[in-house]
Phi, psi and omega in degrees: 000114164280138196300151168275154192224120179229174165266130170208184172266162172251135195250353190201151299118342180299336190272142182276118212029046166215121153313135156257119210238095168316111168239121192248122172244176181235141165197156196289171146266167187248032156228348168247009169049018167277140189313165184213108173284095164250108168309119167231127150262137177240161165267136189226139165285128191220086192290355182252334195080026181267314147276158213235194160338156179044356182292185211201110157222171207226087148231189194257157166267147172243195174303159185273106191301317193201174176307351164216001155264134152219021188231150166228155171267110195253018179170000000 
C-alpha cells in the first residue's frame, strides 16, 4: 500500500519535534459545482526542530508516533 504524501505550510511551531503542517486541497461541490477551499491540519514529526513558521514542507504518513502524530517531514 502506498503511503500518502502531501505538501503544506507549517502555521505553528510551539511544540517541541512536532510541527502543525496547514494542507489546502480545492474540490468542486457536487451539487452547486462551486471551487471549494478546504484546509486539514496534521501533526508532523520535525526531530531536529529545523522548521519554523512559514515553511512549505512535504510530509508522509507513518506509524502512529503519539496520540495524534502520524505524519513526518521528508523535505
Amino acid at each position: 500500500m502506498a503511503k500518502k504524501v502531501y505538501t503544506g505550510k507549517v502555521v505553528s511551531d510551539k511544540m517541541d519535534k512536532t510541527v502543525i503542517v496547514a494542507v489546502t486541497t480545492f474540490f468542486q461541490h457536487p451539487v452547486y459545482k462551486k471551487t471549494v477551499k478546504k484546509i486539514t491540519k496534521f501533526k508532523a514529526h520535525d526531530a531536529e526542530n529545523k522548521y519554523h513558521v512559514g515553511d512549505t514542507v512535504k510530509i508522509i504518513e507513518t506509524r502512529p508516533l503519539s496520540k495524534e502524530k502520524r505524519w513526518v517531514i521528508i523535505d
